[in-house]
NUTORLUM-109899 format. One record per residue (C-alpha): chain; x, y, z. Coordinates in Angstrom, 3 decimals, padded with zeros to 6 digits. Layout:
+----+----------+----------+----------+
! ch !       xx !       yy !       zz !
+----+----------+----------+----------+
!  A !        X !        Y !        Z !
...
+----+----------+----------+----------+
***
This chain:
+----+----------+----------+----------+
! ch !       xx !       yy !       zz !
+----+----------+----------+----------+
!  A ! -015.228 ! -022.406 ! -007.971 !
!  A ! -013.098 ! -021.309 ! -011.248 !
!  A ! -009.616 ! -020.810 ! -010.537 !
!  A ! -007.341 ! -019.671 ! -013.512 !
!  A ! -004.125 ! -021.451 ! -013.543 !
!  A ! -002.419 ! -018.102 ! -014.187 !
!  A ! -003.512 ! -017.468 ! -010.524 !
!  A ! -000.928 ! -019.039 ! -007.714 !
!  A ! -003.524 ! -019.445 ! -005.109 !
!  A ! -003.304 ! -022.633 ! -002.704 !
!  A ! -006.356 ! -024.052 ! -001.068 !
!  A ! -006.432 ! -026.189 !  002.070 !
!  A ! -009.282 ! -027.167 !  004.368 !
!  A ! -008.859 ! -028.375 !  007.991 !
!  A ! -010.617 ! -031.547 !  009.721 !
!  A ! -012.467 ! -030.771 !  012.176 !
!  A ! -010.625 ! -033.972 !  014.405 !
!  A ! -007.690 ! -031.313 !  014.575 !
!  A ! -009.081 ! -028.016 !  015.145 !
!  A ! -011.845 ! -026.083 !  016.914 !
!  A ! -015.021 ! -024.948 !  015.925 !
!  A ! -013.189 ! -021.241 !  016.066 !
!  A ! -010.857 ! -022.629 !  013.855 !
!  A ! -007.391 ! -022.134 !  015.021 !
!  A ! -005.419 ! -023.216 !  017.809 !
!  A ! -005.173 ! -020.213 !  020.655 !
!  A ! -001.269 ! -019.743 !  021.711 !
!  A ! -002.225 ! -017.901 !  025.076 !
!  A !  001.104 ! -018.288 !  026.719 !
!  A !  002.739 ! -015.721 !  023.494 !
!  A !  001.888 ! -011.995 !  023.706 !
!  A !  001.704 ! -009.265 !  020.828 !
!  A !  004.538 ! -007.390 !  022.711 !
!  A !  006.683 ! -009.993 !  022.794 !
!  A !  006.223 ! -010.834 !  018.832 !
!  A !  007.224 ! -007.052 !  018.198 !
!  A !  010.661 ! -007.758 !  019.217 !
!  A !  011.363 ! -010.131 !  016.059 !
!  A !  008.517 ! -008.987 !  013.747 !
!  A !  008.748 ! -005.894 !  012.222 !
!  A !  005.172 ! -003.914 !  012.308 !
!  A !  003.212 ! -003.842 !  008.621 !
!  A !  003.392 ! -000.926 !  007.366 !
!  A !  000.518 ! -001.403 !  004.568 !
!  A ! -002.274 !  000.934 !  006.101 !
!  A ! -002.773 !  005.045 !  005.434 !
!  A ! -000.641 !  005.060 !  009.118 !
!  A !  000.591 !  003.474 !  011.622 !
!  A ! -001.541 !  001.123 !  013.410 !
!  A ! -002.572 !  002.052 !  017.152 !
!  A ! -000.095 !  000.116 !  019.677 !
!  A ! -002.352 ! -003.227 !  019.912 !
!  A ! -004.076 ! -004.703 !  023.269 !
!  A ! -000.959 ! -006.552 !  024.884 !
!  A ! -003.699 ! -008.620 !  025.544 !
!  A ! -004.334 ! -009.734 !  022.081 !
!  A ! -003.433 ! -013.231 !  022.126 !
!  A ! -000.999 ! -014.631 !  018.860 !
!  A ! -003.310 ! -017.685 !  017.338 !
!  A ! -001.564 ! -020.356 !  015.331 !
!  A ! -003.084 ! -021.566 !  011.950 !
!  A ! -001.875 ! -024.310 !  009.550 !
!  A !  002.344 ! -023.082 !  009.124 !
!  A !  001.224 ! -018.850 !  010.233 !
!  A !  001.241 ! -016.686 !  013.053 !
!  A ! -001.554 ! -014.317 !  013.493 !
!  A ! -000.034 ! -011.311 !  015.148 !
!  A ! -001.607 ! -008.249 !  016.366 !
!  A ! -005.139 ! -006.936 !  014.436 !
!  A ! -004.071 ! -004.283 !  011.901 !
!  A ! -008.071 ! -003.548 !  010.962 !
!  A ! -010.836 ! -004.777 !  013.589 !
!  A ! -011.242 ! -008.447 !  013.829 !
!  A ! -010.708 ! -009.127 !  010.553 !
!  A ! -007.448 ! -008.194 !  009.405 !
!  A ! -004.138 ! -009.860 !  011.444 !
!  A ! -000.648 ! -009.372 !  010.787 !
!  A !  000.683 ! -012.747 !  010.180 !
!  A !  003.943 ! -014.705 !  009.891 !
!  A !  004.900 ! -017.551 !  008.648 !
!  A !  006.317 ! -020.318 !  011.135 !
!  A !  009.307 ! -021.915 !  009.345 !
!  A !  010.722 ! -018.857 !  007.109 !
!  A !  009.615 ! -015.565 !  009.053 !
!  A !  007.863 ! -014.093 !  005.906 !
!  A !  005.522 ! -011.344 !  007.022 !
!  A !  002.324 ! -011.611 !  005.455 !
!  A ! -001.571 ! -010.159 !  005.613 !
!  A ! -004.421 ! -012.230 !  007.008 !
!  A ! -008.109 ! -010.943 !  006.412 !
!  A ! -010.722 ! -013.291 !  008.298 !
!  A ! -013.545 ! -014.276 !  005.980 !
!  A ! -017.008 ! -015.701 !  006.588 !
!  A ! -016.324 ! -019.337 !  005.110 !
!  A ! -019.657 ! -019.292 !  003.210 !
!  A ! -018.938 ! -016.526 !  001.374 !
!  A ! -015.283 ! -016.112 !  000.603 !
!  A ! -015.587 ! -016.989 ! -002.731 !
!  A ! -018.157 ! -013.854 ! -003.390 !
!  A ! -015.617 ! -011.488 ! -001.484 !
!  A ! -012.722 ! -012.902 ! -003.458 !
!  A ! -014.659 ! -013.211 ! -007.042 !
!  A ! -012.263 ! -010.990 ! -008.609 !
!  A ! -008.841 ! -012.226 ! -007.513 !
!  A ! -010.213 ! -015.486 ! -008.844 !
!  A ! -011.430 ! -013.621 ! -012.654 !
!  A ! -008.238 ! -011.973 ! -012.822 !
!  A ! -004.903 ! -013.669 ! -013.920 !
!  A ! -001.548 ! -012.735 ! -012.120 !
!  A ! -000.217 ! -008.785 ! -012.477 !
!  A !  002.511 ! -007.395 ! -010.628 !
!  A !  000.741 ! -004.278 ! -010.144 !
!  A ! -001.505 ! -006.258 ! -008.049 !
!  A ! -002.004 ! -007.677 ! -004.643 !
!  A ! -001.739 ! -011.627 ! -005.134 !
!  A ! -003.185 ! -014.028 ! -003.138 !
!  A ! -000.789 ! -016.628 ! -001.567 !
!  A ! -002.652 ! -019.677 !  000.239 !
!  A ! -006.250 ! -019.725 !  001.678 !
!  A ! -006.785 ! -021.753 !  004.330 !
!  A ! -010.577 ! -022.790 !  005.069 !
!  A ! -012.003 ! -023.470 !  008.550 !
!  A ! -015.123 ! -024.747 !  009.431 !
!  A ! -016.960 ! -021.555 !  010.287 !
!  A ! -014.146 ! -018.938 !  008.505 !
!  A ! -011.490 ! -018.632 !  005.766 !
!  A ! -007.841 ! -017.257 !  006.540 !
!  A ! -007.163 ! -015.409 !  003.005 !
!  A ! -003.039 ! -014.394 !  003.435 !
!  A ! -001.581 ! -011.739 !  000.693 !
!  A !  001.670 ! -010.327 !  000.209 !
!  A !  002.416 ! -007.354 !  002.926 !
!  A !  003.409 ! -003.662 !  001.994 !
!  A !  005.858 ! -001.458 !  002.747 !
!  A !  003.708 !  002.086 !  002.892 !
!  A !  001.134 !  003.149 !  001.060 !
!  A !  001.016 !  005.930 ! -002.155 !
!  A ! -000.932 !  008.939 !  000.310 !
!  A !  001.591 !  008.663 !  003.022 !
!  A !  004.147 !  008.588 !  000.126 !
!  A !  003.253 !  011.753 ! -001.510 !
!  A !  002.181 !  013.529 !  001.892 !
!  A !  006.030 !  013.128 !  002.803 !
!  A !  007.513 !  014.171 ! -000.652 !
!  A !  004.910 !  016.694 ! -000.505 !
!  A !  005.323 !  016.108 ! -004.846 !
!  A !  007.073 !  013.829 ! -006.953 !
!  A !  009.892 !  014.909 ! -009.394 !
!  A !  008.382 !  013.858 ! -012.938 !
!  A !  010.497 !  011.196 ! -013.536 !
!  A !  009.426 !  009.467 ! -010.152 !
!  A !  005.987 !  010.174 ! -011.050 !
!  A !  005.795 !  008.877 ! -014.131 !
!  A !  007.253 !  005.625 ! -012.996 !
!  A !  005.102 !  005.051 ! -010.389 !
!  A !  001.430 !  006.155 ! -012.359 !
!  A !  002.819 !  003.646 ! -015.243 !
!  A !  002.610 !  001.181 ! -012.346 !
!  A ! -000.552 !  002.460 ! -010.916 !
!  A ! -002.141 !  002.583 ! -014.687 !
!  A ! -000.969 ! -000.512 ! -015.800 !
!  A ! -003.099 ! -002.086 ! -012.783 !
!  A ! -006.169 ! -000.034 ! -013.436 !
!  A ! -005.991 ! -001.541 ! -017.108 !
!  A ! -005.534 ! -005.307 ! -016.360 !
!  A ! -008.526 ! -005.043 ! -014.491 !
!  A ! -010.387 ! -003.066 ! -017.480 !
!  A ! -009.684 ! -005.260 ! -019.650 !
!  A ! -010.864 ! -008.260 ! -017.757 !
!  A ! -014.018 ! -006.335 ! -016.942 !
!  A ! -013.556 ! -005.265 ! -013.134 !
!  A ! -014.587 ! -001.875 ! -012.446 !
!  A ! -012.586 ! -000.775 ! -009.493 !
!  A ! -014.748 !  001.920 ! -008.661 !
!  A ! -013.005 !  002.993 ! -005.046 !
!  A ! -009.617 !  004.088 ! -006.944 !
!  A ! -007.436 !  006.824 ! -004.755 !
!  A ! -003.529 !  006.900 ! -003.775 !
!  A ! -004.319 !  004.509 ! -000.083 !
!  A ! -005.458 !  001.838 ! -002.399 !
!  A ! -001.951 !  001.200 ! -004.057 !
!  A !  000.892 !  000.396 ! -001.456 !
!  A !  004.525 ! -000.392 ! -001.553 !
!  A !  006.208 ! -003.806 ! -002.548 !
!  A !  009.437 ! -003.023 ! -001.702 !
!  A !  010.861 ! -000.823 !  000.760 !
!  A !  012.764 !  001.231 ! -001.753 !
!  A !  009.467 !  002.698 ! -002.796 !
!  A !  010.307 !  001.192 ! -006.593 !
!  A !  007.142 ! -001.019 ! -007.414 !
!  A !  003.689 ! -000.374 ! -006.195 !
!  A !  000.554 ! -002.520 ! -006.171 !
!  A ! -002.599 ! -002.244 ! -005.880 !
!  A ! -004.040 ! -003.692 ! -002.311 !
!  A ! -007.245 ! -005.032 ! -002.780 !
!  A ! -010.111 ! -005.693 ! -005.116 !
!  A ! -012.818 ! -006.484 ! -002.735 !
!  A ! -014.436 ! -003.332 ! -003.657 !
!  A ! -014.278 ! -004.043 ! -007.175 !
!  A ! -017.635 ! -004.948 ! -009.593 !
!  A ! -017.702 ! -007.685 ! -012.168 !
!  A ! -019.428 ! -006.505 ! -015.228 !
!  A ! -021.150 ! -008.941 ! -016.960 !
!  A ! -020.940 ! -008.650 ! -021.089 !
!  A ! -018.962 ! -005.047 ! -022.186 !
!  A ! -021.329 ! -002.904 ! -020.655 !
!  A ! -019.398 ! -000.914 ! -018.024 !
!  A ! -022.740 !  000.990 ! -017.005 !
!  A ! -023.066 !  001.636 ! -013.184 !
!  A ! -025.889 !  003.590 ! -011.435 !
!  A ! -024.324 !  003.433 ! -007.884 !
!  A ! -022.878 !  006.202 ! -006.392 !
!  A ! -019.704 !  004.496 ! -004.904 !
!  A ! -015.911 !  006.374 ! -003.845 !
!  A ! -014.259 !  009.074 ! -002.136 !
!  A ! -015.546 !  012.376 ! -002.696 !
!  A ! -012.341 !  013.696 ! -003.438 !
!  A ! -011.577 !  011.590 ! -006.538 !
!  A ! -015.221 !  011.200 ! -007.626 !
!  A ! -016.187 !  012.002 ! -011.068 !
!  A ! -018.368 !  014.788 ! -012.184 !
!  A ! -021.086 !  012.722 ! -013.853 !
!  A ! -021.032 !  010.319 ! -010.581 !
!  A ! -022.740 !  013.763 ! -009.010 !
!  A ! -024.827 !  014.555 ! -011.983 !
!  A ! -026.089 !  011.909 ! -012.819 !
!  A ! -029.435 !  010.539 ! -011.834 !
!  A ! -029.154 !  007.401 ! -014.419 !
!  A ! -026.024 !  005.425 ! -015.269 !
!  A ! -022.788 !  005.912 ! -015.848 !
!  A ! -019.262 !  004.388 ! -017.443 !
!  A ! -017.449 !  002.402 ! -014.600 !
!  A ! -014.175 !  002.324 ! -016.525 !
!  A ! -014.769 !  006.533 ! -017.059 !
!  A ! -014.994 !  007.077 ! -013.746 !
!  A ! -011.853 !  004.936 ! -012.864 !
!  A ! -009.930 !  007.105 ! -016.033 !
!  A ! -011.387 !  010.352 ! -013.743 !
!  A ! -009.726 !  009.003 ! -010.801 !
!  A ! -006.696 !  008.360 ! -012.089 !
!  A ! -006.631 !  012.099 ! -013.274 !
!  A ! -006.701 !  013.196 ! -009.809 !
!  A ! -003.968 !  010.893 ! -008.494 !
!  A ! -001.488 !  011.897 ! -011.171 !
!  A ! -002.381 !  015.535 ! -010.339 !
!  A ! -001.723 !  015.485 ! -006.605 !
!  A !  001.414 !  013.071 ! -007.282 !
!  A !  003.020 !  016.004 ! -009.432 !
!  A !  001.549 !  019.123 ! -007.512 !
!  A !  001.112 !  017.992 ! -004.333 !
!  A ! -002.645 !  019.072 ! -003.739 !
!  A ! -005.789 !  017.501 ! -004.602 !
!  A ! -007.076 !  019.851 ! -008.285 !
!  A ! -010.598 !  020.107 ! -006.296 !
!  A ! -010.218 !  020.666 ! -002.716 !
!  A ! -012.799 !  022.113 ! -000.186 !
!  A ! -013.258 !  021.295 !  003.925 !
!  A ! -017.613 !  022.244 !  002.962 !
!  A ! -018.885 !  018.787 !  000.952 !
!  A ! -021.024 !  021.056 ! -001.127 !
!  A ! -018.356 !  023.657 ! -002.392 !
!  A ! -016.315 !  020.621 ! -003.572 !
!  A ! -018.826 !  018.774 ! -005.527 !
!  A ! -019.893 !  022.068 ! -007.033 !
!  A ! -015.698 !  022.503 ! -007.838 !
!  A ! -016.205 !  018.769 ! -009.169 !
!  A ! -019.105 !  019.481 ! -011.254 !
!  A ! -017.503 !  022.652 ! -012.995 !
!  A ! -014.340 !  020.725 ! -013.917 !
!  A ! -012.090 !  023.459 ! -013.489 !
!  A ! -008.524 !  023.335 ! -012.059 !
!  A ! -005.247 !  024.990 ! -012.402 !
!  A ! -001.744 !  023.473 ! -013.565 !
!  A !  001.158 !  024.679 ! -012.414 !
!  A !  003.418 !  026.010 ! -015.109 !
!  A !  006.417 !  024.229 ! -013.390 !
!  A !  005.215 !  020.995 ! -014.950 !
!  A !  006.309 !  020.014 ! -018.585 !
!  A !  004.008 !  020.437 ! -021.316 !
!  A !  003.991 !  016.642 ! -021.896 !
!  A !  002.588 !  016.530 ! -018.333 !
!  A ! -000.045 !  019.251 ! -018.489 !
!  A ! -001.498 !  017.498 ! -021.221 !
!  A ! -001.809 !  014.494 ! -019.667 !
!  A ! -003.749 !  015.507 ! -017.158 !
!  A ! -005.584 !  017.674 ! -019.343 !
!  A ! -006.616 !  014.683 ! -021.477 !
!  A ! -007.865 !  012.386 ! -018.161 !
!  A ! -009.562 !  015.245 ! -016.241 !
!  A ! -011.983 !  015.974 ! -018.920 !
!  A ! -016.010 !  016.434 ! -017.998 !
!  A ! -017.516 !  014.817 ! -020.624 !
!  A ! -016.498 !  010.873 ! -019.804 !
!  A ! -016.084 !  010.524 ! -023.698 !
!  A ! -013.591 !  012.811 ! -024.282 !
!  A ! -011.491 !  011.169 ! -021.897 !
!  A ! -008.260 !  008.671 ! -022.388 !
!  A ! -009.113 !  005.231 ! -021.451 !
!  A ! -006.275 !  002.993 ! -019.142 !
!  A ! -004.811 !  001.680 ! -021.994 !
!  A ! -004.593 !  004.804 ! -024.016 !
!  A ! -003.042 !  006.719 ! -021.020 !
!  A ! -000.076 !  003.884 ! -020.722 !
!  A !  000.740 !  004.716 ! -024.237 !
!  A !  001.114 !  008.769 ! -023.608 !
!  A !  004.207 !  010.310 ! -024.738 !
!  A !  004.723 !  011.514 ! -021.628 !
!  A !  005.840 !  008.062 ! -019.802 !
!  A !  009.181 !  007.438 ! -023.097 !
!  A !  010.038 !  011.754 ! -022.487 !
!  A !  013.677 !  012.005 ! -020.963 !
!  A !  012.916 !  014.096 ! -017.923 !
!  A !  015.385 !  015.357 ! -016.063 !
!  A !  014.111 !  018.044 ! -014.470 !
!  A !  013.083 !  018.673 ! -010.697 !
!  A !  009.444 !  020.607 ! -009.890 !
!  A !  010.727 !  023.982 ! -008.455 !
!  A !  011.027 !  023.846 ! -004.670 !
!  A !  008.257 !  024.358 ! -002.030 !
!  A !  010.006 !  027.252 ! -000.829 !
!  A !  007.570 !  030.483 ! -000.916 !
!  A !  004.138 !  028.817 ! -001.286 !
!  A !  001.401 !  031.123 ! -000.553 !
!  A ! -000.939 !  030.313 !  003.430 !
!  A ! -003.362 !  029.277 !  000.370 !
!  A ! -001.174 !  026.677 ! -001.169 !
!  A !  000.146 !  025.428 !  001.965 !
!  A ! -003.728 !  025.012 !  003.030 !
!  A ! -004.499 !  022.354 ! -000.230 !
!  A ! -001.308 !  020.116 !  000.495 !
!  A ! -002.098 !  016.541 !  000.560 !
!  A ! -004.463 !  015.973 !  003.704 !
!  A ! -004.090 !  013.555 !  006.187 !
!  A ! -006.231 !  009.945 !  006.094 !
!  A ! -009.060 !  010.696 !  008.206 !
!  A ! -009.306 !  014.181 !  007.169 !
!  A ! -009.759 !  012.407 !  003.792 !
!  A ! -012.180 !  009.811 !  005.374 !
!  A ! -014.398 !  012.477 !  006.949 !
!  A ! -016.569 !  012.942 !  003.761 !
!  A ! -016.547 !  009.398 !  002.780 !
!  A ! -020.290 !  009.791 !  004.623 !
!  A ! -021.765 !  010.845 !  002.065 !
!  A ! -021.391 !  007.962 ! -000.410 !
!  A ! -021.965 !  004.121 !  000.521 !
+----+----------+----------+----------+
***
């Protein structure tokens, strides 16, 4: 296995003398409850995770905690023993860990990006643990209802910067939307993005995909037209497009509760900017959410928009006054997002 050096990850393997076939030691006599009292909950997912079994048992690995399941049986909150430092688990199949974590391992370190701290291997699974959040970029925006420019542009730098390290290391992301990039800090200042186990490799500088791969409500126009192949890193760009646009206006540009009325919205392109934006900001988005995938900015060409270096000061007029139709396109909740995710695999 290649590991760049730029890459902090730690690698440990347990004897089998010492441990279980499952792997870690099971701390029966500690309860979830009871860990809630001097663990505060992670806060990385779209929303708060359901109030776990109190009869999920913490387990005890190497110097962490496993805490309550945040996703399935897969993902644990953790802690570590000695300094308290909340952390992520996600439970791997030890034979293939290094296929699900091939792109950590291609990429060197960003700070727009989920890092790996320490895998720990077990004879039958590996215990990946990464850096918690602090709230996720959906949850963020579906509070704020918008973003003041300034915010915004802060943030999407952030969010852009991200999408380019991996571009130019030749990952195609391919799943991007606002739940992929979470909080760092609690002030809401730096942002990262969570994971790239959904992420493709390219091999060579062809970025040509054929599968049809995302959420329907960030997915590109020529992802639905096209019967052939496509440019993974245009897609991304298209993406992008729509996250800036419902950061600064609050709504998704195409929006529609029927699957077919939204592609078709997709397919046409067309959308509405409000006028309250600055003209530096309507052309942004102007220049990302383009139709033909060649017309489009690329990552690195959008960090360099004048846009990002304007002085903004100014606040997006108050929601005061919207229109029943307005008020229907805000920002909609997780699942109601997840609810068309059927129709792509």
């Amino acid at each position: 296995m290649n590991i760049q050096r730029s890459n902090p990850i730690t690698i440990s393997r347990y004897g089998r003398s010492r441990h279980k076939a499952h792997d870690f030691e099971d701390l029966s006599f500690l309860r979830t409850t009871e860990s809630n009292q001097s663990f505060s909950p992670n806060l990385g997912s779209p929303s708060p995770p359901e109030t776990p079994d109190s009869s999920h048992c913490i387990s005890c690995i190497g110097n962490y905690l496993l805490l309550e399941p945040l996703e399935g049986d897969h993902v644990f909150r953790a802690a570590h023993l000695h300094s308290g430092e909340e952390l992520v688990c996600k439970v791997f199949d030890v034979s293939r860990y290094q296929e699900s974590l091939a792109a950590y391992f291609a990429l060197g370190a960003h700070e727009n990006i989920n890092q790996i701290v320490e895998i720990l291997l077990g004879d039958t699974q590996a215990y990946v643990f990464f850096e918690r959040s602090h709230g996720d970029m959906h949850s963020f925006v579906r509070t704020c209802k918008k973003l003041r420019e300034d915010e915004a542009a802060r943030l999407f730098h952030q969010i852009v910067s991200a999408v380019a390290h991996c571009h130019d290391h030749g990952l195609v992301l391919r799943d991007l939307k606002l739940r992929k990039f979470v909080f760092k800090k609690e002030d809401k200042s730096l942002v990262k993005l969570e994971s790239l186990e959904d992420t493709y490799l390219l091999e060579g500088g062809d970025d040509s995909l054929s599968d049809k791969h995302g959420c329907p409500a960030y997915v590109s126009p020529e992802i639905l037209n096209a019967s052939g192949s496509y440019s993974g890193k245009a897609a991304d760009v298209w993406s992008l497009g729509v996250m800036l646009y419902t950061i600064l206006v609050g709504r998704y540009p195409f929006h529609d509760v029927e699957p077919g009325s939204l592609f078709s919205k997709i397919r046409r392109g067309q959308f509405s900017i409000p006028e309250t934006l600055t003209p530096k900001a309507r052309c942004l988005i102007r220049s990302i959410l383009r139709r033909d995938p060649a017309e489009r900015l690329t990552s690195r060409e959008i960090l360099e928009h004048p846009w990002f270096s304007s002085s903004i000061g100014q606040t997006v007029s108050s929601a005061h006054g919207r229109s029943d139709r307005e008020s229907d396109q805000t920002v909609p909740e997780a699942n109601m997002e997840e609810e068309l995710e059927q129709f792509f695999s």
